[in-house]
matplotlib code that plots the C-alpha trace (Angstrom):
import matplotlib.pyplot as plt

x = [-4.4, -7.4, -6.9, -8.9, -9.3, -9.8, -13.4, -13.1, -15.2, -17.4, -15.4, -11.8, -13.8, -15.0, -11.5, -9.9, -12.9, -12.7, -8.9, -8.7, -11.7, -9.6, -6.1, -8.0, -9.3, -5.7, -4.3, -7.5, -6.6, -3.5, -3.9, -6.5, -4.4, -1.5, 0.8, 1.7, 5.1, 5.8, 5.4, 5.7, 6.7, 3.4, 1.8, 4.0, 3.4, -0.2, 0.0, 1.9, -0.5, -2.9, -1.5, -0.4, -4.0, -5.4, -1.9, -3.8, -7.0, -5.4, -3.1, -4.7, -5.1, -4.2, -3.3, -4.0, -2.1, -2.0, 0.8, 0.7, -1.1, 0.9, -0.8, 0.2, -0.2, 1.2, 5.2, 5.0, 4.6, 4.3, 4.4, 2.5, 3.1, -0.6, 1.1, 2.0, -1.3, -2.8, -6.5, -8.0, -10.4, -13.1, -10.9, -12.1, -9.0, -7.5, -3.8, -2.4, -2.6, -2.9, -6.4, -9.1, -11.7, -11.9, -14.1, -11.2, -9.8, -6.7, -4.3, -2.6, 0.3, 4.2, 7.2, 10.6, 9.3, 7.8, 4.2, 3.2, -0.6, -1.9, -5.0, -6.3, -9.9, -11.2, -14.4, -16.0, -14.5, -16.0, -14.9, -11.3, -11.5, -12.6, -9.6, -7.2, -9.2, -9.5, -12.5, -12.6, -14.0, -16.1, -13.6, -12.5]
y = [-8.8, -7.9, -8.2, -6.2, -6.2, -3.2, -2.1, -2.5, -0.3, -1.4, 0.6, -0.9, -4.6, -4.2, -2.5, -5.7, -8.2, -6.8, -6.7, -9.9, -11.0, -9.4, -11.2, -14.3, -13.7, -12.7, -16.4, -18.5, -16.9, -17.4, -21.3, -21.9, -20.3, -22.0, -18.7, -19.4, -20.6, -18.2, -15.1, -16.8, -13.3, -12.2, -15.3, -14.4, -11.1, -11.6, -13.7, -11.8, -8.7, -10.8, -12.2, -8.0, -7.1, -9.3, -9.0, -6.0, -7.3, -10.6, -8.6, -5.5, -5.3, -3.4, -5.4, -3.9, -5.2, -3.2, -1.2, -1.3, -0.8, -2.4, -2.0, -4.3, -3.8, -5.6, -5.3, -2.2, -2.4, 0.0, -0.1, 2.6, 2.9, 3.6, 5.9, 8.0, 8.4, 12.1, 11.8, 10.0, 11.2, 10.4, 11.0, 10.5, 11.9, 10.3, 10.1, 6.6, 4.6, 1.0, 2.0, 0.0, 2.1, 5.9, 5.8, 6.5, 6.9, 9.5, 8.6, 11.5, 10.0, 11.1, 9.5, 10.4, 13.8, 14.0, 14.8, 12.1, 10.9, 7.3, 6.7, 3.2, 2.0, -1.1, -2.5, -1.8, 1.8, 1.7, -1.3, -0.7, 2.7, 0.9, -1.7, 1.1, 2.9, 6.4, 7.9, 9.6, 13.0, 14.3, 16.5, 16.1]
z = [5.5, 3.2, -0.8, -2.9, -6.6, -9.0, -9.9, -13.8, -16.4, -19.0, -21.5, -20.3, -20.9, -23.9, -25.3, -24.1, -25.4, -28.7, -29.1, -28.1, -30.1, -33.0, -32.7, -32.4, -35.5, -36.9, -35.2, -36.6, -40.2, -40.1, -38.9, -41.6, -44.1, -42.9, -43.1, -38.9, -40.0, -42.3, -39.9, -36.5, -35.3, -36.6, -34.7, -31.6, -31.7, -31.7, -28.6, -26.2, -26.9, -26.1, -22.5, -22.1, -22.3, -19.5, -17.2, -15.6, -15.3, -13.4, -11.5, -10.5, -6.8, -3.5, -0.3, 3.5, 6.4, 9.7, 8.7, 4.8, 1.6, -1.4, -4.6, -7.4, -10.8, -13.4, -13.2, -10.8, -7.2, -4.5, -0.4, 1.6, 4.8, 6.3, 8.7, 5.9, 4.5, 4.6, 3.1, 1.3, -1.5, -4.5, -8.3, -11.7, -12.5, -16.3, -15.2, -15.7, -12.4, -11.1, -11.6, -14.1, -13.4, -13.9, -10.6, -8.5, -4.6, -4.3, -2.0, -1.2, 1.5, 2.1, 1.0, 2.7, 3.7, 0.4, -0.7, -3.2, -5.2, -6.5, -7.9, -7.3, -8.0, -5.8, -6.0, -2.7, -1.8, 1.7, 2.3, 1.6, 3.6, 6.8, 5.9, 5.8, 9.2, 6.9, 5.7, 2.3, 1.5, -1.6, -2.9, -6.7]

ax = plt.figure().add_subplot(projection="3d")
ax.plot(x, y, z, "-o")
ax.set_aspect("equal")
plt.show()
């Protein structure tokens, strides 16, 4: 079994640096202020954006055993058999994904007879296509 973690953009970091940065700000306010038990929902709120916005960047990651990928991400989770797995291919595609990068691997595979996509972005693509035994192509 081989774990991999997302590559992860500069953009997607500093979106999340500065959010955070922000709503500690908001918190600190309120604590010096001393407004925190007035709006406890505000303080709450505040909070759980905060432990939302770095859920993907601790959870992110794609698993290969010999007969699997499973990609976690977050709440969702999904189980590829690697038998199932067509081609593999470079994406910079925008759809949402279990992706933290927009420098992307398609996973074109089938499920129950049916053609299905994800787009996942681990750090060291090479790596993870020897892991799964495919090669990619160049197509976008």
């Amino acid at each position: 079994m081989q774990v991999f973690r997302s590559k992860i953009d500069w953009w997607f970091w500093g979106v999340v640096i500065a959010t955070t940065g922000l709503l500690l700000q908001f918190l600190w306010t309120m604590y010096i202020k001393g407004t925190m038990q007035e709006y406890p929902e505000h303080a709450l709120l505040y909070f759980l954006t905060i432990a939302l916005l770095w859920w993907p960047i601790l959870n992110t990651r794609y698993i290969v055993t010999e007969q699997h990928l499973m990609i976690h991400s977050m709440v969702f989770k999904w189980q590829i058999n690697q038998s199932d797995i067509i081609k593999i291919s470079e994406s910079h595609n925008l759809i949402s994904s279990p992706a933290l990068s927009l420098d992307r691997l398609r996973i074109d595979y089938h499920k129950n007879g049916v053609a299905s996509h994800i787009l996942i972005s681990p750090k060291d693509k090479d790596v993870f296509c020897k892991a799964l035994n495919k090669t990619r192509s160049t197509s976008r």
